[in-house]
C-alpha positions as CSV (number, residue, x, y, z in Angstrom):
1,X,0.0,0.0,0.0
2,X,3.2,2.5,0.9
3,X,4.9,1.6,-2.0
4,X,1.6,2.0,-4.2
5,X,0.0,5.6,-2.8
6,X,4.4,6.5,-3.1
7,X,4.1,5.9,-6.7
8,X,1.6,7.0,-7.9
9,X,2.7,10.4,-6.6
10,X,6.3,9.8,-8.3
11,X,4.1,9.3,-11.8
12,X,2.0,11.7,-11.5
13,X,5.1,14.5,-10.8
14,X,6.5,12.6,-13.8
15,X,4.2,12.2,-16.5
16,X,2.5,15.6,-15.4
17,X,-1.5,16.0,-15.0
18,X,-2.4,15.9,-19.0
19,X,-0.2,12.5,-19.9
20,X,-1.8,10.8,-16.5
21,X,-4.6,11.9,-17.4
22,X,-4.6,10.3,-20.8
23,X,-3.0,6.9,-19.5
24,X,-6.4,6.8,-17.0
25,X,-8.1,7.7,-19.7
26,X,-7.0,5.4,-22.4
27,X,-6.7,2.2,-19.8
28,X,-10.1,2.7,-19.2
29,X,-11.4,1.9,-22.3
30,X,-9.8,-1.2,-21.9
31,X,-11.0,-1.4,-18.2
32,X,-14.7,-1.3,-19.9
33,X,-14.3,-5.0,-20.9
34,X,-12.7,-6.2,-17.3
35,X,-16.3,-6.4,-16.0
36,X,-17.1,-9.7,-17.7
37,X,-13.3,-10.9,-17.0
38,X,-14.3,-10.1,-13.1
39,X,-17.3,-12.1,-13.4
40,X,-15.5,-15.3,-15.1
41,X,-12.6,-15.0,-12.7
42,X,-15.1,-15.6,-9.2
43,X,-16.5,-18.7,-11.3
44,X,-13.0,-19.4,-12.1
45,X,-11.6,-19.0,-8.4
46,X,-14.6,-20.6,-7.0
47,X,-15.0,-24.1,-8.9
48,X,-11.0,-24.8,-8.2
49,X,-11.2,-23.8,-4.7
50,X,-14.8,-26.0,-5.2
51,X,-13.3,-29.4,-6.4
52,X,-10.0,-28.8,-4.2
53,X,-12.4,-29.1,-1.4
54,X,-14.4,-31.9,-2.3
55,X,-10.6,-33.8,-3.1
56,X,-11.7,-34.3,-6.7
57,X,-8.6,-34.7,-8.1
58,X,-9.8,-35.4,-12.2
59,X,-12.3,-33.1,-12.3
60,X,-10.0,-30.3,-10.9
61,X,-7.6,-31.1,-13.9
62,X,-10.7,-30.5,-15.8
63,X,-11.7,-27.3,-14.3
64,X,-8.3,-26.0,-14.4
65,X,-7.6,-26.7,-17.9
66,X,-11.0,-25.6,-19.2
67,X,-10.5,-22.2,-17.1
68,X,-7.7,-21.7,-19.4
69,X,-9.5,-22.7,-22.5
70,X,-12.2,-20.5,-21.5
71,X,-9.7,-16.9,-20.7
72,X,-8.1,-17.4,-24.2
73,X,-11.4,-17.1,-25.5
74,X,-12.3,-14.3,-23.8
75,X,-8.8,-13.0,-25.0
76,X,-10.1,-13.8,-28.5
77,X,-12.9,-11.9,-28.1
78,X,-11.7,-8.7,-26.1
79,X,-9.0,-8.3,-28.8
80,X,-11.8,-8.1,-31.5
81,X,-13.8,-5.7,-29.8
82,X,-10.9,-3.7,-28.9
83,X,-9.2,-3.6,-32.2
84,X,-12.1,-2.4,-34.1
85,X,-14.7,-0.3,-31.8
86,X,-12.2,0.7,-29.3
87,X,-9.8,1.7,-31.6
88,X,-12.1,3.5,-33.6
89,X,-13.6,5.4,-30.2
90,X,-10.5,6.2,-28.9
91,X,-9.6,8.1,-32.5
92,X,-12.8,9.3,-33.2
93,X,-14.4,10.1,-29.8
94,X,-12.0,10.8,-27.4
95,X,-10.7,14.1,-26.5
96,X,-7.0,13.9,-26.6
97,X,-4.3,16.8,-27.7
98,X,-3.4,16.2,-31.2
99,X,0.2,16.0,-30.9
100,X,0.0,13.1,-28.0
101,X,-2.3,10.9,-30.1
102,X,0.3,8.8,-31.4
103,X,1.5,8.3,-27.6
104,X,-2.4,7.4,-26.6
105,X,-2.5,4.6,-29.5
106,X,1.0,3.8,-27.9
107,X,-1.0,3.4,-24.5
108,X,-4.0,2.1,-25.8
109,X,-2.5,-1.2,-27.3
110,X,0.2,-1.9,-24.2
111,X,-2.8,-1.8,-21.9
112,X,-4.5,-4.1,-24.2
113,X,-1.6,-6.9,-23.7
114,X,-1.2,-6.1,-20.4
115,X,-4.9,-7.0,-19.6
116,X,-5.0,-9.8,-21.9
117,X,-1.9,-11.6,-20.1
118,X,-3.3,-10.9,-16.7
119,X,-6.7,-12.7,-18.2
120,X,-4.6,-15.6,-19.0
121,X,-2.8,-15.5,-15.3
122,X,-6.6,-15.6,-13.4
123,X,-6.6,-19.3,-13.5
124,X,-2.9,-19.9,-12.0
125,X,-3.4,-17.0,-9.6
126,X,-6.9,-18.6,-8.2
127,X,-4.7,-22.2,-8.1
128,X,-2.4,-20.1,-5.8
129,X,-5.5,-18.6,-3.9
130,X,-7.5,-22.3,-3.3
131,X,-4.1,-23.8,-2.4
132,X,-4.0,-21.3,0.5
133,X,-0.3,-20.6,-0.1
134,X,-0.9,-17.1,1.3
135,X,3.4,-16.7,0.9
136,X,3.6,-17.2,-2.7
137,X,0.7,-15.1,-3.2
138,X,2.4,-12.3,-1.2
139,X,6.0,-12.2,-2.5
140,X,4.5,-11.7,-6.3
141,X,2.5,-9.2,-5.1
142,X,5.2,-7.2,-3.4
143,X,7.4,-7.8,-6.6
144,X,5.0,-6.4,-8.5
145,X,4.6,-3.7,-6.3
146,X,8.4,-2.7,-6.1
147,X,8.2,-3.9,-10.1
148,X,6.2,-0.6,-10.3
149,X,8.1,1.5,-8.0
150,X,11.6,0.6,-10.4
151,X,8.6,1.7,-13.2
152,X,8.2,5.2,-11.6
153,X,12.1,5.8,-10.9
154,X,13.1,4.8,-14.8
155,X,10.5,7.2,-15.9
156,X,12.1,10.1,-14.1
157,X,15.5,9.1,-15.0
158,X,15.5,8.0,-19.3
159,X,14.9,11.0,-21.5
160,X,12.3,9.5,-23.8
161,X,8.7,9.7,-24.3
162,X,7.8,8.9,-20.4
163,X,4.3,7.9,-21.2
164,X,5.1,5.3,-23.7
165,X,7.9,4.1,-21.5
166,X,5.6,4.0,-18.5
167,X,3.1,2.0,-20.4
168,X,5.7,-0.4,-21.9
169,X,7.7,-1.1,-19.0
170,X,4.0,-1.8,-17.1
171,X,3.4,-4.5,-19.7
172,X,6.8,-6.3,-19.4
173,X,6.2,-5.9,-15.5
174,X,2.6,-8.5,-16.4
175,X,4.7,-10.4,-18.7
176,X,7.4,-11.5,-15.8
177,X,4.2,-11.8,-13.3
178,X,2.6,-13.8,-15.6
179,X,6.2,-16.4,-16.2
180,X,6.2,-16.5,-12.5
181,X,2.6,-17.7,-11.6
182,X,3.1,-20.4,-14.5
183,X,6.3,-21.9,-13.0
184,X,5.6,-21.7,-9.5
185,X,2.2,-23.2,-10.6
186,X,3.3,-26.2,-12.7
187,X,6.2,-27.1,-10.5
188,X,3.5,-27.2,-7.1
189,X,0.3,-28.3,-8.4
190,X,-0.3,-30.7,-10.6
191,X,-3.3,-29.9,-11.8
192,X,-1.8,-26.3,-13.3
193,X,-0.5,-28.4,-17.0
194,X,-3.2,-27.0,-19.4
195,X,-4.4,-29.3,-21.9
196,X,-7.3,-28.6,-24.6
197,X,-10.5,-30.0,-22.9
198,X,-13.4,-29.5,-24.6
199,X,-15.8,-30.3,-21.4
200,X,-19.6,-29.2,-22.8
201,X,-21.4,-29.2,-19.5
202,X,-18.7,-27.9,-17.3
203,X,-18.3,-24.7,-19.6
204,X,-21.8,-24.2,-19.4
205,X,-21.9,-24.5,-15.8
206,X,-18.9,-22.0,-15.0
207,X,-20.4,-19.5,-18.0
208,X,-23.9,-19.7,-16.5
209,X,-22.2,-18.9,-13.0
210,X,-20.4,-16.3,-14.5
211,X,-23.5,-14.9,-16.4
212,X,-25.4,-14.3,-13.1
213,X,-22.5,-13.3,-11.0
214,X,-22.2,-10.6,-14.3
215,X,-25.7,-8.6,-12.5
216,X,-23.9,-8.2,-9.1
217,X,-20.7,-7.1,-10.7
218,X,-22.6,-4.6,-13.0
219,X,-24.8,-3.7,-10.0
220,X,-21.7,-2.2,-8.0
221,X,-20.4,-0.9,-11.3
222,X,-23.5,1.4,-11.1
223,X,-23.5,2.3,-8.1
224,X,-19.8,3.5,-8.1
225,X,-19.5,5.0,-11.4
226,X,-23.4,5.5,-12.0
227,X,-22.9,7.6,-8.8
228,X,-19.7,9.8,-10.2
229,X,-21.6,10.3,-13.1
230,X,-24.8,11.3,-11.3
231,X,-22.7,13.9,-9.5
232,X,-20.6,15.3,-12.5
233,X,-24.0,16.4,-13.9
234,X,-25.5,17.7,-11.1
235,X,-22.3,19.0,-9.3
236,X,-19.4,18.9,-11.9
237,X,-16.0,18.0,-11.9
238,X,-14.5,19.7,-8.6
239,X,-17.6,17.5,-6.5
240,X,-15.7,14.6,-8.7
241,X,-12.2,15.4,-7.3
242,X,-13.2,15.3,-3.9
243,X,-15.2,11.5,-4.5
244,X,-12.4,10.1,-6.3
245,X,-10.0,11.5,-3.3
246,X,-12.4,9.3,-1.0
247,X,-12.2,6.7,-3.1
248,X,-8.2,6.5,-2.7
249,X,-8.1,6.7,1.0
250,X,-10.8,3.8,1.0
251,X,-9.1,1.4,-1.6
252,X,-5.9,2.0,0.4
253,X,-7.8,1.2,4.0
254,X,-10.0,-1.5,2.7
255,X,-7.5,-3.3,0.9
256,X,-6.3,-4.8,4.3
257,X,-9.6,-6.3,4.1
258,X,-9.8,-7.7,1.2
259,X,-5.9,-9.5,1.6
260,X,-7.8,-10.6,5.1
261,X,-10.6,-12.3,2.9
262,X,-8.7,-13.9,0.1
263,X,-7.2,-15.9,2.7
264,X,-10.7,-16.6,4.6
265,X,-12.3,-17.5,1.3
266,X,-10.9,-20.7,0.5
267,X,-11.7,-22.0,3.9
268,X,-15.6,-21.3,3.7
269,X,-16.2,-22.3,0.1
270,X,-13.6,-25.5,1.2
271,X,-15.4,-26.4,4.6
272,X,-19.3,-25.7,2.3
273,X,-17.8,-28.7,-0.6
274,X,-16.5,-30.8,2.1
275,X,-20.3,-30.8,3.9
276,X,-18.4,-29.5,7.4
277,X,-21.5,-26.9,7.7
278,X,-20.7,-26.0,11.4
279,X,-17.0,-25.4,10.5
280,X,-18.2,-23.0,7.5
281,X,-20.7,-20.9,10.3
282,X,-18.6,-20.3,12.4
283,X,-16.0,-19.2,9.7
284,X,-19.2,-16.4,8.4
285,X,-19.1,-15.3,12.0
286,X,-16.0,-14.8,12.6
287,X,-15.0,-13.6,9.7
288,X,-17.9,-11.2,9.5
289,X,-16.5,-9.4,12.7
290,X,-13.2,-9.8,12.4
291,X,-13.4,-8.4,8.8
292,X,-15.4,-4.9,10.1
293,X,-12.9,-4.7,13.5
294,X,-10.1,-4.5,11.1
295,X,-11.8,-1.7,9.1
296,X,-12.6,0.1,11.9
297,X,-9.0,-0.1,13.9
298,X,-7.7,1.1,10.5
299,X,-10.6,4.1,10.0
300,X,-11.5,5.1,13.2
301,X,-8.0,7.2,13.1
302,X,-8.9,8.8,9.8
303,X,-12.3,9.6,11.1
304,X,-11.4,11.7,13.7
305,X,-8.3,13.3,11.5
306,X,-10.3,13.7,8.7
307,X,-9.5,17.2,7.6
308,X,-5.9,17.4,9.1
309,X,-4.9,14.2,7.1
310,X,-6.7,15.8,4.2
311,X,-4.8,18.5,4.7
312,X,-1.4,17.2,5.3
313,X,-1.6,14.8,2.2
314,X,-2.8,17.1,-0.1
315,X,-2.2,20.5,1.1
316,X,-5.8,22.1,0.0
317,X,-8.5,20.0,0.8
318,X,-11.7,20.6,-1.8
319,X,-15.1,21.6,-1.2
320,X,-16.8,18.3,0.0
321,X,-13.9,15.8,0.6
322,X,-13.8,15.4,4.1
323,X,-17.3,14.3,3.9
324,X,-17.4,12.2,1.3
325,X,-14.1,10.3,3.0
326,X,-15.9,10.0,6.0
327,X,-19.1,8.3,4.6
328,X,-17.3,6.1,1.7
329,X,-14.7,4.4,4.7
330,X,-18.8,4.2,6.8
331,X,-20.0,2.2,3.6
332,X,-16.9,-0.1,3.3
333,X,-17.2,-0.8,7.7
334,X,-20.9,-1.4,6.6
335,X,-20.2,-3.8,3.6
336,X,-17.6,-5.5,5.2
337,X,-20.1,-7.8,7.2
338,X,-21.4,-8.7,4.2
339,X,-18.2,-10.1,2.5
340,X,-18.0,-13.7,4.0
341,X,-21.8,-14.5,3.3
342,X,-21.4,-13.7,-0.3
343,X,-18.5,-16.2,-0.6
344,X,-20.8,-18.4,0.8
345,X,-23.6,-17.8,-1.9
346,X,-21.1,-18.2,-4.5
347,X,-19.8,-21.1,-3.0
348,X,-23.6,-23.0,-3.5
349,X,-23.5,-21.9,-7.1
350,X,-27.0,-20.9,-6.6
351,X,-26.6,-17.3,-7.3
352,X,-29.5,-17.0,-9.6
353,X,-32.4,-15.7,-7.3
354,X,-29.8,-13.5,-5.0
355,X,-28.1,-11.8,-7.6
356,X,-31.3,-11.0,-8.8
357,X,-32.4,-9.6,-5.6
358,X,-29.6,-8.0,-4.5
359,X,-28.2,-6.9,-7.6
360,X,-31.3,-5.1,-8.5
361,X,-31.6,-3.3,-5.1
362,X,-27.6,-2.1,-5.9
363,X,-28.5,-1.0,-9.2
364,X,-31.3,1.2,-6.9
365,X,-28.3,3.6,-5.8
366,X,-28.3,5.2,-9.4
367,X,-32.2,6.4,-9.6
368,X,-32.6,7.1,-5.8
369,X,-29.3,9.3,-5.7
370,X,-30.4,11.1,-9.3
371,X,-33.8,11.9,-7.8
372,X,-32.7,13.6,-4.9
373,X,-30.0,15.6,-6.6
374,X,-32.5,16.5,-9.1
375,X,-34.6,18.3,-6.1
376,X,-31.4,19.8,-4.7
377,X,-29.4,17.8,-2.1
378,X,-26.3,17.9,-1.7
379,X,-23.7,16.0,-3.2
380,X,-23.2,13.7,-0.4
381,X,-26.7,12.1,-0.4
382,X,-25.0,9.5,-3.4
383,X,-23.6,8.1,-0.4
384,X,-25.8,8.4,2.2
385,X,-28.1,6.7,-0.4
386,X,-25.5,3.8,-0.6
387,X,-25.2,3.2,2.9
388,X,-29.3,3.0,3.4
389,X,-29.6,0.6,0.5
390,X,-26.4,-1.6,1.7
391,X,-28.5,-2.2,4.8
392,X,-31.1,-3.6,2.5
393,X,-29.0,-5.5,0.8
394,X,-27.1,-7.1,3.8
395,X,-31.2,-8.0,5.4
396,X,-31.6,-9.8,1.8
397,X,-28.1,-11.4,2.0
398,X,-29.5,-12.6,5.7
399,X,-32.8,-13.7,4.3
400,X,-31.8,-15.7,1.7
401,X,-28.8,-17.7,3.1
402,X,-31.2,-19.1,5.6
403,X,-32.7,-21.2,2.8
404,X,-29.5,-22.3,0.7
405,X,-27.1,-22.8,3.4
406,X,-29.6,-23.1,6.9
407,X,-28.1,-19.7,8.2
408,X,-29.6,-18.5,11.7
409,X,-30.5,-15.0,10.4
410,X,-31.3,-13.9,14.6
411,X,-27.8,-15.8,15.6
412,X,-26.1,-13.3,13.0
413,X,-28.4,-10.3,14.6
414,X,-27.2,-11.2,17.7
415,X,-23.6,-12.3,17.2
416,X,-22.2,-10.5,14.5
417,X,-24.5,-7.0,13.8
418,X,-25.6,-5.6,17.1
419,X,-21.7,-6.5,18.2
420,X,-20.2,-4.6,15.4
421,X,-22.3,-1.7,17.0
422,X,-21.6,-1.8,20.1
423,X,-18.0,-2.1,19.6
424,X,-18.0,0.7,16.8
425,X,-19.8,3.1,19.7
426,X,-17.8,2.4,22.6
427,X,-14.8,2.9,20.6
428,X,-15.4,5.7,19.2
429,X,-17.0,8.1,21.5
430,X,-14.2,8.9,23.8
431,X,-12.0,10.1,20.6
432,X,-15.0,11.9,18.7
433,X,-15.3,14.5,22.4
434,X,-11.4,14.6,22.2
435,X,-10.9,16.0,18.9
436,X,-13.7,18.0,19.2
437,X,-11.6,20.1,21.9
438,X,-8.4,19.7,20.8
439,X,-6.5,21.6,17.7
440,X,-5.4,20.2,14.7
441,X,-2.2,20.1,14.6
442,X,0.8,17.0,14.4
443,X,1.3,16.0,18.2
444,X,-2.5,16.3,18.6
445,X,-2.8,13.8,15.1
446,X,-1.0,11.4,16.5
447,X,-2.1,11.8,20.1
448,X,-5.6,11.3,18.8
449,X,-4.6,8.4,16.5
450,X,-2.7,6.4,19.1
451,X,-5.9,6.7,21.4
452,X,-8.1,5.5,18.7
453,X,-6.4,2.8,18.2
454,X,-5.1,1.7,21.5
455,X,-9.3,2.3,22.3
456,X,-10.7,0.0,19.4
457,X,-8.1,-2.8,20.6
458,X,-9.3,-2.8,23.9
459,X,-12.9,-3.1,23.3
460,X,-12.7,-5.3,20.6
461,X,-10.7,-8.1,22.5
462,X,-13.5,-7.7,25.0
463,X,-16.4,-6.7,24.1
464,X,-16.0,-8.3,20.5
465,X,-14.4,-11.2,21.2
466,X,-15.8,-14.0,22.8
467,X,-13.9,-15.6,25.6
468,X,-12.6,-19.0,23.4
469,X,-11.4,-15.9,21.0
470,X,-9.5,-14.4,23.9
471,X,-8.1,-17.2,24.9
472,X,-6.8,-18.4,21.8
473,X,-5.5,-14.9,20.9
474,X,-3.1,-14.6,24.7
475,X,-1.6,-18.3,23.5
476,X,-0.3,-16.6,20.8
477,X,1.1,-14.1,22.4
478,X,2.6,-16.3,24.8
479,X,3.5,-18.1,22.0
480,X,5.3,-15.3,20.1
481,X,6.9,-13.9,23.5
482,X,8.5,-17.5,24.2
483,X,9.7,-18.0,20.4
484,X,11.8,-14.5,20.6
485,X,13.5,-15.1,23.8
């Protein structure tokens, strides 16, 4: 995450605001197509992680290979699309300086590759993912991320056009990614040796998954974007600085989350193949909670410093941004409980009904949050909106996992939501009077911040813990303790 928000600021400086501007620009009409990639690759990840659970061992080959078969379609098809319609919108349509064209065409067809060959690495990475070796997954990720940061120093340094350089030196950075996750994969799994398998019903199983897990992933789509656009029309492009600021500090925060999940994931879809149904409960339990406490250890600090931390990372804080932080890290606390019993749906493969369900109340967010900017609100109701209608969604979540996997929906109430608020109030009352007393400046920041935290700990160990939890967390440390001396 350091490396990541540190490099982007090192491109930005270098590239300048108009060459940035057109790589964002130009990637994302090649981003347009990664919402059908992200449906394929949750069927992908879930029926490995499936059949690795249920110690198929031939049908995982079978999976595996035709996950392959299936991304160099998709390949086939992307490349088609893009080479003809994209090309011709980004020439035609696009507003781009005259004299950087040739550069953007430059851009355009390296992000291309690049997203092709990390199509083509979704199966090895989810082998990687269902094995559970967390440590592979890890060091390719922080070579990548370091991969990047030698990006962002080269730039600086070689007098050429920087934003063709940048863009080719990111696609040899997926090129060597994608030689890594092959090797490591073929020499560790055996399963990860693709052969052509032509498998009629299995394809139409893991498209048909795909296709219905396609309405939740174009659900949030709208809601996100639907919701910048919403406010670009109604507020303009300043309102849109200030929500894509928010959105920064919450991909940075939340990304803790989501490492935290692709580790628990395996486990619940895993435990639901094998038939252990207690083990996978108690997994949605405890990973519901542990996934919001670790959300709000991490945004509870930022909460409180809003407008300092605003302020010290970007100097002058727009009109709007200190709000619209504080309510997008609320919706990602408030979606976090949510994240385990979605695995769980996927992991039935009866996703029709819920993605109906839930999807269509997502794609709510767009008309409710137009309507009320039409009549005047301000520009924070988009989120407000969101965080309403993710309450809905988590009661349908509740409702229908009690049919298709038996779940107690007043156990959860009990357990996992009314703790989550508890905790959340008693932790954060004390520092919410402080800073409202205190000035902002850098001793008082990381006063405040230190008392957050040190706060949140003490209440979630026990208040939020249960006693087994507490137990089994002090053995640890005990444990830990005795190893080091």
């Amino acid at each position: 995450m350091a490396v990541s928000l540190y490099t982007s600021r090192v491109v930005l400086g270098a590239l300048g605001v108009e060459d940035y501007g057109i790589y964002n620009v130009v990637g994302g009409v090649v981003a347009m197509f990664s919402m059908l990639s992200g449906s394929l690759s949750a069927a992908i990840s879930r029926f490995i992680t499936f059949e690795l659970g249920k110690g198929d061992k031939e049908k995982l080959i079978r999976v595996f290979s035709s996950s392959v078969t299936i991304q160099i379609g998709l390949c086939v098809i992307v490349l088609i699309f893009a080479e003809t319609i994209g090309l011709w919108f980004l020439n035609s349509k696009m507003v781009i300086p005259e004299n950087r064209m040739y550069a953007a065409n430059w851009v355009y067809q390296l992000s291309l590759l690049t997203f092709v060959i990390n199509l083509i690495s979704i199966p090895y990475n989810a082998a990687i993912i269902a094995h559970e070796r967390m440590s592979a997954f890890a060091y390719i990720s922080i070579f990548e991320a370091v991969g990047k940061l030698t990006v962002a120093y080269c730039i600086v340094r070689f007098p050429i056009d920087r934003l063709i350089l940048y863009a080719i030196m990111l696609a040899a950075i997926s090129i060597i990614i994608r030689i890594i996750y092959g090797i490591y994969c073929k020499k560790r799994f055996e399963e990860c040796t693709y052969h052509f398998i032509y498998d009629h019903e299995l394809l139409k199983q893991m498209f048909g998954f795909a296709g219905w897990n396609f309405i939740g992933a174009s659900s949030a789509l709208l809601r996100d974007q639907g919701g910048n656009i919403v406010i670009n029309l109604f507020c303009g492009p300043v309102v849109n600085a200030a929500r894509g600021i928010a959105s920064q500090v919450n991909t940075a925060i939340s990304s803790f989350v989501a490492n935290f999940m692709t580790a628990l994931n395996p486990q619940i879809t895993k435990s639901y193949a094998a038939g252990d149904h207690k083990y996978m409960i108690t997994l949605l339990f405890q990973g519901a909670r542990l996934s919001f406490y670790i959300l709000l250890l991490l945004s509870l600090p930022v909460l409180v410093n809003t407008h300092y931390i605003l302020q010290l990372w970007l100097g002058q804080v727009p009109e709007h941004t200190v709000l619209f932080v504080q309510f997008v890290l609320i919706l990602g606390m408030c979606e976090s409980i949510s994240y385990p019993l979605i695995t769980a749906m996927l992991a039935t493969g009866r996703i029709r009904n819920y993605q109906l369900v839930v999807g269509g109340l997502q794609m709510m967010n767009l008309p409710v949050s137009y309507f009320f900017l039409r009549f005047g609100a301000i520009p924070e109701t988009v989120l407000i909106v969101a965080i309403v209608i993710s309450q809905f969604c988590f009661a349908a979540r509740l409702y229908m996992l009690r049919g298709m996997i038996g779940l107690k929906t007043l156990d959860f109430l009990k357990n996992v939501y009314s703790n989550v608020i508890i905790v959340s109030l008693l932790s954060a009352i004390i520092p919410i009077i402080i800073a409202e007393y205190i000035n902002e400046d850098f001793l008082n920041f990381i006063l405040l911040s230190i008392i957050s935290i040190f706060i949140t700990i003490v209440v979630e160990f026990y208040i939020g813990c249960s006693s087994n939890e507490r137990k089994f967390v002090i053995a640890k440390i005990k444990q830990i303790i005795h190893k080091k001396i």
